[in-house]
N, C-alpha and C positions, 0 to 999 in steps of 0.2 A: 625208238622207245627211250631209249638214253637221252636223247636229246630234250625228250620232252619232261624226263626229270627232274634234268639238269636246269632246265628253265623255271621250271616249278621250286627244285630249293634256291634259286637265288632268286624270285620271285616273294617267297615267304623270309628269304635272309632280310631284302630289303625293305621288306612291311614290317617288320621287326626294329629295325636302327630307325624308320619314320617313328615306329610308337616309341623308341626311346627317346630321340629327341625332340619327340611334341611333349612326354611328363616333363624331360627335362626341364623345357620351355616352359610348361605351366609352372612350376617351382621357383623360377628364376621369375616369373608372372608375382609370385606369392608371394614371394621374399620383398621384391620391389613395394606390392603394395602396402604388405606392411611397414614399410621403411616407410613409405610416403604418406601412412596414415599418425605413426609415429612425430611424423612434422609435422602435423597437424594442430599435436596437443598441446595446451598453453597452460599454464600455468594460472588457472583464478583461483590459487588462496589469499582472501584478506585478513592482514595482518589489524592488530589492533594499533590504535595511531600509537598509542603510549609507548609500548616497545619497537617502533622506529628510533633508529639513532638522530640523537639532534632535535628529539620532541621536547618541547615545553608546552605547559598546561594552556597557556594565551593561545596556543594556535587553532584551540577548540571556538575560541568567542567568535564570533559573528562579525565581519566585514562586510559593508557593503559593496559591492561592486557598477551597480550602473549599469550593467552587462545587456540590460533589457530594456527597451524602451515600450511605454505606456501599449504601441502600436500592436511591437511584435511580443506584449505578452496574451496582448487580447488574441492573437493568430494562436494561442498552443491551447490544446489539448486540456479539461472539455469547455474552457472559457469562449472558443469560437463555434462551438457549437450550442450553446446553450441562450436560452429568451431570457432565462430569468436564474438569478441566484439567490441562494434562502441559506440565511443562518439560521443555527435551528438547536435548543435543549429539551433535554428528555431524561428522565429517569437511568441511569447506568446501572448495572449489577446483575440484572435479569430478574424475575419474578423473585418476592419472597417466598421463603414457607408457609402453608397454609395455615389459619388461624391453631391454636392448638388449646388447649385446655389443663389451666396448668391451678394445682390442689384442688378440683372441681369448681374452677370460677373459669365461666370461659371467657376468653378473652374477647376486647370489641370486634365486633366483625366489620369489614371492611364495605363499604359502600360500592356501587356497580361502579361509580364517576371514579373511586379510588381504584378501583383494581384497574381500570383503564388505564388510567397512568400509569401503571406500573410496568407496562408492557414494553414502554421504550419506545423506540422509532420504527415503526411499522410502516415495512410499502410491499403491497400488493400489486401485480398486475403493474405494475409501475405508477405507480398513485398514492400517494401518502396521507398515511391516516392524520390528520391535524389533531382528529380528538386526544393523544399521546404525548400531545407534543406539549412543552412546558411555556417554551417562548419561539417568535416565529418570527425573522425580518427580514425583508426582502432587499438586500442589497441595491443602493444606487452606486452610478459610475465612479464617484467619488473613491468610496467605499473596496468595489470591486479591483482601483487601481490601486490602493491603499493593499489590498490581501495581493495580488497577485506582486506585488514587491516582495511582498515577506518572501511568499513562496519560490520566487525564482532569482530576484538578485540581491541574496544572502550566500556566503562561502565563505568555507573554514578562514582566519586569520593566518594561519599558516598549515603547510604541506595540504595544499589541497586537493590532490590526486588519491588521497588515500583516505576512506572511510572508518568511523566508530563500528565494530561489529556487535551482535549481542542486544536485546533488546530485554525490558521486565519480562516476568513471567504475567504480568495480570494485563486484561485489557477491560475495560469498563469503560469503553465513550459515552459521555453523554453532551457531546455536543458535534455536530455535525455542518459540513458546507454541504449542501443540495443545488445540481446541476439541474434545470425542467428545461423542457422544452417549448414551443408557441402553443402546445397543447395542454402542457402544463404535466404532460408525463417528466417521467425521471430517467435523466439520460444518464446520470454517474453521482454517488454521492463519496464525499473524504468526512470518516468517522474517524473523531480526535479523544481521546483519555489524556485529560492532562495530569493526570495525575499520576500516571504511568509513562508516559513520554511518547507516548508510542500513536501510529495514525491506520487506518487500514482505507483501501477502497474494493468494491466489487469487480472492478477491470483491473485493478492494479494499475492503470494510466494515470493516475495521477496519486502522489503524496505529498508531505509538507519541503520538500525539496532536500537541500543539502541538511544536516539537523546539527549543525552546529550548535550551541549552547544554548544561546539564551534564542532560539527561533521559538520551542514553543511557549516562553515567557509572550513572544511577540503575537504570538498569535489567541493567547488569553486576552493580552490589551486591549487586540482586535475585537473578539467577544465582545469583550464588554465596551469597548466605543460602541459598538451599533446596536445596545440595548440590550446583551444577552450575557445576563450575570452568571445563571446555575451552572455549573460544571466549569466553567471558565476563572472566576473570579474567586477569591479568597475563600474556603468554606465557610466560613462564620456571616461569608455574605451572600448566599444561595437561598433565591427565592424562588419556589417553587408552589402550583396551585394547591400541594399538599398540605403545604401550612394552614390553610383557610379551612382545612376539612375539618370538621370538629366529630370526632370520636363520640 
């Protein structure tokens, strides 16, 4: 009888030191991973270029580089997957206020053709409404290898590892590049406010690239070489089918 109790507490002695030094183990498990997760983390805060040591304002201008040839820009992202490319202006700001009525004299009311425009650039279904649109041109090869410069081999003049952070607070594009496809759907469009500096797209796959200074000057010129004044070109020189509506 002894015998067999003496087996039994050093039977429950030893299942006792195993569960200690299996927490053990998991603790020295935990600690480690933490450590190894801790290695992990890196450091992405972007500073602004200006308070780097050593910045002067020239490093913001726009350098060419050459980085890209005609070939491998047509290979990126959505210029090789796209039939067709469309410059394209449109009304910015989003709808106005509805007509209102001001000392009892109401004011003009707008026409069904005007309030169309008003709506901006509209794609449904992937299909863009044309009727919105102010001006509409389909980029030739020329053209296409003329933008895809701007967009890909421009960089900062100097420290160019390190980006401008901070953008306006407004966005009001009205002027847009349009990626279609052989069916003439929309595979990705890059919606530009020049007048806020700023670009957006629905995939985020593509923007105006590096934004050095004077890029989106470059890309208003662009505008308007291939026929597309409104939103792009000087205000006082925006022409729009708005003008022709007579009140």
């Amino acid at each position: 009888m002894k015998a067999i109790l003496f087996s039994c507490l050093f039977f429950m002695i030893k299942l006792g030191c195993y569960a200690n030094t299996r927490d053990h183990a998991l603790v020295q498990d935990t600690i480690k991973l933490h450590k190894a997760k801790k290695k992990t983390v890196h450091d992405d805060t972007v500073y602004p270029r200006s308070s780097l040591k050593g910045y002067k304002p020239y490093f913001d201008n726009c350098h060419f580089t050459n980085q890209y040839t005609a070939a491998q820009r047509l290979k990126m992202y959505p210029f090789a997957v796209a039939a067709k490319i469309l410059a394209v202006s449109y009304f910015g700001g989003g709808e106005p206020n509805p007509d209102i009525v001001l000392d009892g004299k109401p004011q003009p009311i707008r026409s069904a053709r005007e309030d169309n425009f008003y709506k901006g650039l509209i794609i449904n279904n992937r299909r863009i409404d044309y009727s919105t649109l102010f001006g509409v041109k389909t980029l030739n090869p020329t053209q296409i290898n003329n933008l895809t410069n701007i967009l890909f081999n421009y960089e900062y003049t100097g420290m160019k590892n390190y980006t401008i952070i901070g953008h306006a607070a407004c966005f009001d594009p009205r002027n847009s590049i349009i990626f279609l496809d052989k069916n003439d759907n929309v595979i990705d469009h890059l919606d530009i406010c020049f007048n806020c500096h700023r670009s957006e797209s629905p995939s985020y796959k593509i923007n105006v690239g590096v934004e050095c200074r004077q890029k989106y000057d470059m890309l208003s010129n662009f505008f308007v070489s291939v026929g597309i004044s409104y939103g792009a070109a000087d205000e006082s020189k925006w022409k729009s089918p708005l003008d022709s509506i007579k009140r």
